[in-house]
C-alpha positions as CSV (number, residue, x, y, z in Angstrom):
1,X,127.0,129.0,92.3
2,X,126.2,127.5,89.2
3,X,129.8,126.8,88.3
4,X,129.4,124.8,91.2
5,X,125.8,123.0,90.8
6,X,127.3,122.1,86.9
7,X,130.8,120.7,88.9
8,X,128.7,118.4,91.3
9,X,126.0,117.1,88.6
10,X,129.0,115.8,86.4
11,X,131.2,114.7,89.6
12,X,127.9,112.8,90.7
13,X,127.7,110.8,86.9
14,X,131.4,110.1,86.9
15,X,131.5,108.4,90.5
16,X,128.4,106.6,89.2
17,X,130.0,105.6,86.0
18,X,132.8,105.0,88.3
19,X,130.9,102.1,90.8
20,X,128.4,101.1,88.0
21,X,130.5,97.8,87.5
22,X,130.4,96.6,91.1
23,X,126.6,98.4,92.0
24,X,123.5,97.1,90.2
25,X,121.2,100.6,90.9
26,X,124.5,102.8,89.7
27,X,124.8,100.5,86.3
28,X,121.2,100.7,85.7
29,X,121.0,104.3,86.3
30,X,124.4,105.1,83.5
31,X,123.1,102.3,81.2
32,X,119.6,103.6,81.6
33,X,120.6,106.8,80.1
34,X,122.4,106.0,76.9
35,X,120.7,106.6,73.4
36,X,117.8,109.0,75.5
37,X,117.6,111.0,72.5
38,X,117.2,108.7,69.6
39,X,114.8,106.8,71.4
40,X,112.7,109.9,72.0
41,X,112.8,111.1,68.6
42,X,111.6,107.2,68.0
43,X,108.7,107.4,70.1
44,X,107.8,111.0,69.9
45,X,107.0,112.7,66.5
46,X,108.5,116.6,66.5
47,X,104.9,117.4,65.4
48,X,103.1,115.9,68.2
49,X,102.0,117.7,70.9
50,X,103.2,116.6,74.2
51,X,102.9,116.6,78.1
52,X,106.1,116.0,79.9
53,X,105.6,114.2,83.7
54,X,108.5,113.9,85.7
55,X,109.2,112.1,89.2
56,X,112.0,111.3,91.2
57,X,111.1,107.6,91.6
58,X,108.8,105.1,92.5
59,X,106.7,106.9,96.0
60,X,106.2,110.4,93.3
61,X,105.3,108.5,90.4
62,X,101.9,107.2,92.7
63,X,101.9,110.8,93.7
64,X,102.1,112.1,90.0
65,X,99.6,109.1,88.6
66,X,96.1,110.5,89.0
67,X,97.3,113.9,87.3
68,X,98.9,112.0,84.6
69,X,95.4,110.1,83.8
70,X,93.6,113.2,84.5
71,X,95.0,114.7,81.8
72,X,95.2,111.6,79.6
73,X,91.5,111.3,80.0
74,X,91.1,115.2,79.4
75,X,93.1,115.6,76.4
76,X,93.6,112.4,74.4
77,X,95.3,113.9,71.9
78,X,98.3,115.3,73.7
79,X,101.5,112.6,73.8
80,X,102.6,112.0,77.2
81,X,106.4,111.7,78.3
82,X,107.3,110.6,82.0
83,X,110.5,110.9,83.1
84,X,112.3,109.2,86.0
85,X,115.6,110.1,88.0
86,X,116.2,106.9,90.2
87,X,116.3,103.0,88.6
88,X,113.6,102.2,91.7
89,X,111.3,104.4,89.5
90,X,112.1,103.3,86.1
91,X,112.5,99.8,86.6
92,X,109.5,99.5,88.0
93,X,107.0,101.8,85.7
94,X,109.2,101.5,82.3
95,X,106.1,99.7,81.1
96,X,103.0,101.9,82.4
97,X,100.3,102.3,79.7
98,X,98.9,105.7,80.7
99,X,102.5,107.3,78.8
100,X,103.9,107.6,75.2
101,X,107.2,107.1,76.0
102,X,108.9,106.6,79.4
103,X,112.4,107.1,80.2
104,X,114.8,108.4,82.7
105,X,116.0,111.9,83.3
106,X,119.1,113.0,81.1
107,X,121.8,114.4,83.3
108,X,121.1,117.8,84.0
109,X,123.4,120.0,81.8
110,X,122.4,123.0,79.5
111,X,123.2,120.3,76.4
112,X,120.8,117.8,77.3
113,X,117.8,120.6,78.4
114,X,118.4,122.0,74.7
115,X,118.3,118.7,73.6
116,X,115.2,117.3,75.2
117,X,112.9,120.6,75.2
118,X,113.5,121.4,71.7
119,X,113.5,117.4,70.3
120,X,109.8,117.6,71.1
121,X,106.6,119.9,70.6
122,X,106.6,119.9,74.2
123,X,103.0,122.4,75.6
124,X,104.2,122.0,79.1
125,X,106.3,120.1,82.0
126,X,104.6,118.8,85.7
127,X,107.2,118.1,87.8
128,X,106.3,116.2,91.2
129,X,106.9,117.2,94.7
130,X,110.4,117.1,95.2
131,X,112.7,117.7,91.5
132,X,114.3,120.9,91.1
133,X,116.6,120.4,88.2
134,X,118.1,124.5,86.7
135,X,118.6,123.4,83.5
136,X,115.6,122.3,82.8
137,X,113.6,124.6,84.3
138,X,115.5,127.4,82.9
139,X,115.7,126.7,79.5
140,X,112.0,126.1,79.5
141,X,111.3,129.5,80.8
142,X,113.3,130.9,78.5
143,X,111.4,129.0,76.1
144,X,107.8,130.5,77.7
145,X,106.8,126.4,78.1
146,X,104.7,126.5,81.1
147,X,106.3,124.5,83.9
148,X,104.5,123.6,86.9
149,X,105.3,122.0,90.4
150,X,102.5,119.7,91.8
151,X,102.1,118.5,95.3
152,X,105.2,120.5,96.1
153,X,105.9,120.3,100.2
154,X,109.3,122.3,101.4
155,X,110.6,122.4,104.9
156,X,112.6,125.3,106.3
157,X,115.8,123.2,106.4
158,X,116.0,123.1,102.9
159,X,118.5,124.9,101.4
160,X,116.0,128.0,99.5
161,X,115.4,129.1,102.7
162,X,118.8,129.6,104.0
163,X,120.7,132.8,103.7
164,X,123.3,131.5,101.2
165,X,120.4,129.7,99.3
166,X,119.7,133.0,96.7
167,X,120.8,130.9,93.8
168,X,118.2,128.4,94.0
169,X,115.6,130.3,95.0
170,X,116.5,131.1,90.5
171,X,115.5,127.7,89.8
172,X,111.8,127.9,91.7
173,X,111.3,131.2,90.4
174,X,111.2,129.2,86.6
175,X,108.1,127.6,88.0
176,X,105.1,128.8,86.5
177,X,103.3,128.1,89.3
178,X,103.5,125.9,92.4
179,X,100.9,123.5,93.9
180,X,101.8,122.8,97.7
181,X,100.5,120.3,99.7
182,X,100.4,122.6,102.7
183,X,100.1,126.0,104.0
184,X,103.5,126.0,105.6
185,X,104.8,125.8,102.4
186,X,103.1,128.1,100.9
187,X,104.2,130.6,103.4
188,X,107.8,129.4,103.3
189,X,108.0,130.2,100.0
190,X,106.0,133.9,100.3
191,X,108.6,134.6,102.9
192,X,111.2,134.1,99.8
193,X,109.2,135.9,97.2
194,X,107.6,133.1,95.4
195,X,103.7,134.0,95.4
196,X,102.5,131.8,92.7
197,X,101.6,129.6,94.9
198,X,98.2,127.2,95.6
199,X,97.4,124.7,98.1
200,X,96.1,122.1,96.2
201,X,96.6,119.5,98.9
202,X,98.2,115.6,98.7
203,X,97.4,113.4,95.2
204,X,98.4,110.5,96.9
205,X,94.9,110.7,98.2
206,X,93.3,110.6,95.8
207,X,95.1,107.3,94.2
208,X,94.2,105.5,97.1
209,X,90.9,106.5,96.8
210,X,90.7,105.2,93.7
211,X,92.4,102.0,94.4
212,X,89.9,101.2,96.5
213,X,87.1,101.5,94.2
214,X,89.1,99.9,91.0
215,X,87.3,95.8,90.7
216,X,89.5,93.8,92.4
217,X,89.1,90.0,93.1
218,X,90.6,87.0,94.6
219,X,88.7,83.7,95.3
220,X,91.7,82.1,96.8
221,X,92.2,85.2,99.0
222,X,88.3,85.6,99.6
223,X,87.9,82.1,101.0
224,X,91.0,82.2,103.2
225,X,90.4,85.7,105.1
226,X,86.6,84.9,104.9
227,X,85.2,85.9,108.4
228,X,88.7,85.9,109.8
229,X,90.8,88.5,111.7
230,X,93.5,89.2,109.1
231,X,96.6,91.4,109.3
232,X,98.3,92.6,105.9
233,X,102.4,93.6,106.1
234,X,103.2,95.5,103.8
235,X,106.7,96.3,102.3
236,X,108.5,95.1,105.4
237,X,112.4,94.7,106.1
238,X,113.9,92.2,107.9
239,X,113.4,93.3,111.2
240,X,110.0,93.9,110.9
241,X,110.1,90.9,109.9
242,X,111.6,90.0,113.0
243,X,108.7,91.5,115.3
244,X,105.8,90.6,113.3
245,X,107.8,86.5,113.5
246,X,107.1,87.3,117.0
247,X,103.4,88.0,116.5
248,X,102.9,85.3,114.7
249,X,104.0,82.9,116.9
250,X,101.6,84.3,120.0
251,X,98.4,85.6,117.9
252,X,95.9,82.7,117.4
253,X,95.8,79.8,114.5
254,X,92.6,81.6,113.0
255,X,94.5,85.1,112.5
256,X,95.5,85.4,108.7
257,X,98.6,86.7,107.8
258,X,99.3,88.7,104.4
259,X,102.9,89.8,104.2
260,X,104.1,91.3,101.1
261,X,108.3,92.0,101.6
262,X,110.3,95.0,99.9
263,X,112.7,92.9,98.9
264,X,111.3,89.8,96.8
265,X,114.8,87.8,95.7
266,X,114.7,84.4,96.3
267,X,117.1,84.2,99.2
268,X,114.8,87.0,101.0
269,X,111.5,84.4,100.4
270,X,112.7,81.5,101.2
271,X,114.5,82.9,104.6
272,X,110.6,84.7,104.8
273,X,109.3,81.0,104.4
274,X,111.0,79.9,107.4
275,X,110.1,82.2,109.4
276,X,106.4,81.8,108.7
277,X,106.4,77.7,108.0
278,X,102.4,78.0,107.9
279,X,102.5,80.1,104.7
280,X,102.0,80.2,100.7
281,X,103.4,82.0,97.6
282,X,100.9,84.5,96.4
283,X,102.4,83.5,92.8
284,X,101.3,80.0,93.8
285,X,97.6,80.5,94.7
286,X,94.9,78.2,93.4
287,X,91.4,78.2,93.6
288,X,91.7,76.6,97.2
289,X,94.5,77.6,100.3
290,X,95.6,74.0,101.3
291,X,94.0,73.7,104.8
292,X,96.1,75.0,107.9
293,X,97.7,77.2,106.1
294,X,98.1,81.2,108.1
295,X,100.3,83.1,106.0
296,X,100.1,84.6,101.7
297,X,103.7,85.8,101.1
298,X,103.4,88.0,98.1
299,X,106.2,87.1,96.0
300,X,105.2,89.8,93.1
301,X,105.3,93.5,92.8
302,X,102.3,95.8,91.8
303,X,99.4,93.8,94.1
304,X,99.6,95.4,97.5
305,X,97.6,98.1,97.2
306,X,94.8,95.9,96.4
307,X,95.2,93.6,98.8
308,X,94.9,95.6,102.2
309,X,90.9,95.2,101.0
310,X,91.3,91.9,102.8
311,X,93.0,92.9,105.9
312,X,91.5,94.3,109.2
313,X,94.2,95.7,110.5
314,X,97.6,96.9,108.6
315,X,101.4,96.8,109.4
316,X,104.0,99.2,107.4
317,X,107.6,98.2,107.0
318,X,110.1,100.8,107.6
319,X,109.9,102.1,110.6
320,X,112.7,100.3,112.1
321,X,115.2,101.7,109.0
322,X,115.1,105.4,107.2
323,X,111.4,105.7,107.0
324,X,108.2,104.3,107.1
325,X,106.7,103.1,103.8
326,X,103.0,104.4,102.4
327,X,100.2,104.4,105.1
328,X,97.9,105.7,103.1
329,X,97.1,102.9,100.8
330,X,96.2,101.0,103.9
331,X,94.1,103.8,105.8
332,X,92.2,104.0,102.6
333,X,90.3,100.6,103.3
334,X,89.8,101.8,106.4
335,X,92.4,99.7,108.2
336,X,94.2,100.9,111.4
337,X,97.9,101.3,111.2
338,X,100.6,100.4,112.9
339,X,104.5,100.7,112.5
340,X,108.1,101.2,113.6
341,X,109.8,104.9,115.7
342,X,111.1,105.6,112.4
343,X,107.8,107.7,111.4
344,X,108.1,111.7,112.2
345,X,109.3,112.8,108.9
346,X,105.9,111.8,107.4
347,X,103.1,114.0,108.6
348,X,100.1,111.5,107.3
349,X,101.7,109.1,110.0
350,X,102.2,111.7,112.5
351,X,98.0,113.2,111.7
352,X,96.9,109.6,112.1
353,X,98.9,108.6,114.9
354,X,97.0,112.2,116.9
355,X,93.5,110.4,115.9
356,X,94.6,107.3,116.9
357,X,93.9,105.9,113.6
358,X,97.6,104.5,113.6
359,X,100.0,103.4,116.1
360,X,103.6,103.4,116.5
361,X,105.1,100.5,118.0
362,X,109.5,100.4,119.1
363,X,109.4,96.4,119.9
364,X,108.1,92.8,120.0
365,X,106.4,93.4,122.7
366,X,104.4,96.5,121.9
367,X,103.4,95.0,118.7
368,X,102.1,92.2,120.3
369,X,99.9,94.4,122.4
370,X,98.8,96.7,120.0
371,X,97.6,93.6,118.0
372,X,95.9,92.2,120.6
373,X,94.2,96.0,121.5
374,X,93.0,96.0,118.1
375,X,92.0,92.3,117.7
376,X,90.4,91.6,120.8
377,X,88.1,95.1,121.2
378,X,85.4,95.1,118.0
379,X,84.2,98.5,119.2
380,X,87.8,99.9,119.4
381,X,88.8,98.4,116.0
382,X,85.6,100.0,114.7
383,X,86.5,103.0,115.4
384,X,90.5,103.7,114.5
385,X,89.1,101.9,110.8
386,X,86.7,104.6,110.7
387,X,89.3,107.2,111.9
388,X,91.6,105.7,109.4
389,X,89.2,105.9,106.3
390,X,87.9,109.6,107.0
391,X,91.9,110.8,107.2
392,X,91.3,109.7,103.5
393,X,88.5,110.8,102.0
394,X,88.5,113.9,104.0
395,X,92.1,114.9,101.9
396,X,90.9,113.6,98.4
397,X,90.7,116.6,95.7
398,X,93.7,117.8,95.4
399,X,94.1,116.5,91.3
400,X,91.1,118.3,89.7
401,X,92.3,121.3,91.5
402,X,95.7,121.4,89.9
403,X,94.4,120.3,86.9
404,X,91.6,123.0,86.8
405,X,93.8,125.6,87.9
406,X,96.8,124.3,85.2
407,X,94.5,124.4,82.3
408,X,93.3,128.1,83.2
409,X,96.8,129.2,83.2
410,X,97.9,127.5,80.3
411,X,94.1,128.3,78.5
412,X,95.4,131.2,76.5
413,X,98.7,129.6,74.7
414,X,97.4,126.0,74.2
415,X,94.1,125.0,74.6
């Protein structure tokens, strides 16, 4: 089996390498990668001591980030190292401040785990949620570095759990410990024979949380949502874009509109323009909104989660494609919910939906209505925002138990 896991790792970098001239996300990802090791040894002195964080992309880096700052804050001294697999990850945090050095994940071969583990004085790895990668794992057991899983959450269709999956059940065994989000995963994996095993809960929640409370202020945005009904759209596709065009077009003049798009070229915008006439750049915001203006298109990454503080009601792109986007930055303000079918593979979304703290919507027409449920009703909108915000804080937590429970473990060897 491992013959086989080595075959498809270097089959998967050769049909990259292969496309990488003709696809953007396959170039970045090989060009991304060359040099890895002389610009670690750059950055990271063999004597320091380090913390290695690594996330698939962009949605586990968020769920990585308050452990990565809890630690930071913790133990100053320690280098940090994050490490990305996907471009959408890298790309985007390539320049974040709370890590030494921040690069993407060598190809997974027993050459480059040698390489990386023993290039620095590395005290221990966090992986996030979903990265299972042998070589790595093995060759730092082997080493005795402590290596631990946080927010982990496993489903019974994955392939540990299936009767040919005895092979990979190697690589979670290298976990020093795991930190589930769940008890069903935690009993999944007893089932297999992997007891070191805590539910910690969901970080996510607790970055939200603390999104909310970070100082956050916009007199341009202040002034236009001032006393108004205002719906944010976050991360929406182009047919969200379609139904929420719909909206628009029926909801009142006074309704405010923030609407910040996953894709931001500037073909996407300027068709995003047209679709909302009434509307401004966020890039382009002054001190005043010129007058009859309905609509802030956020043409800029990284702002979003501070903006739903403006918003009294929230709409989450994705749901009409492969998945729903992140509610929980929304819920956090307290904002009710709402988005496309595409939502069961997300519990948050399916939890909320139960309280009626969110609401899944399949057309024009039932966004409309939902809007206008929301909108119209003070006493109902009162209560799915307060529904909404308790899903959050009743879920926050979940770092300073992994980080508790990781220094304990890890007490004896290195602090």
């Amino acid at each position: 089996m491992r013959l086989i896991y080595d075959i498809g790792i270097r089959l998967y970098w050769v049909i990259a390498w292969i496309v990488s001239p003709w696809n953007h996300k396959a170039k970045l990802w090989i060009d991304g990668r060359k040099g890895w090791l002389k610009k670690l040894k750059q950055e990271l002195e063999p004597e320091e001591h380090v913390i290695w964080f690594h996330c698939a992309s962009l949605g586990e880096f968020e769920q990585g980030r308050p452990i990565i700052e809890a630690f930071r804050q913790r133990f100053p001294e320690y280098k940090i190292l994050l490490t990305f697999y996907s471009p959408s990850g890298y790309e985007k945090r390539k320049n974040y401040e709370g890590a030494d050095h921040v690069m993407y994940l060598p190809l997974d071969t027993a050459r480059n785990a040698r390489r990386l583990v023993e290039a620095v004085s590395l005290e221990m790895a966090i992986f996030i949620k979903y990265e299972f990668w042998f070589h790595f794992l093995y060759h730092m057991k082997k080493l005795g570095t402590p290596v631990f899983l946080a927010s982990g959450n496993f489903r019974p269709e994955q392939v540990f759990f299936k009767w040919y999956g005895r092979w990979y059940r190697k690589i979670l065994d290298c976990f020093t410990h795991i930190f589930v989000q769940k008890e069903m995963s935690m009993d999944l994996l007893q089932r297999i024979g992997i007891t070191r095993v805590t539910v910690a809960g969901d970080t996510r929640f607790d970055r939200v949380k603390r999104v909310t409370e970070t100082d956050y202020r916009n007199e341009a945005l202040e002034a236009f949502t001032g006393g108004l009904k205002v719906i944010v759209a976050g991360s929406t596709w182009e047919r969200d874009e379609q139904i929420l065009e719909h909206a628009y077009n029926k909801l009142p003049d006074h309704t405010r509109w923030i609407i910040a798009p996953h894709e931001l070229s500037v073909i996407h915008i300027q068709r995003l323009r047209k679709r909302f006439p009434s509307s401004v750049l966020f890039t382009g915001l002054d001190q005043e909104i010129p007058p009859g203006t309905r609509v802030v298109i956020v043409d800029t990454i990284g702002h979003l989660s501070n903006l739903y503080r403006y918003g009294s009601l929230a709409y989450i792109g994705g749901g009409f494609g492969k998945g729903i986007h992140n509610i929980l930055e929304a819920a956090a303000y307290g904002l009710p919910v709402i988005f496309g079918p595409a939502y069961r593979k997300f519990s948050e979304a399916v939890e909320l939906t139960g309280l009626e703290g969110a609401f899944p919507v399949q057309d024009e027409q039932e966004l409309l209505s939902t809007i206008h449920q929301q909108l119209e009703n003070p006493g109902l909108l009162k209560t799915s925002s307060v529904i909404a915000a308790n899903y959050v804080l009743e879920r926050v937590g979940a770092t300073s138990i992994i980080t508790e429970e990781v220094c304990k473990k890890t007490s004896s060897n290195m602090f």
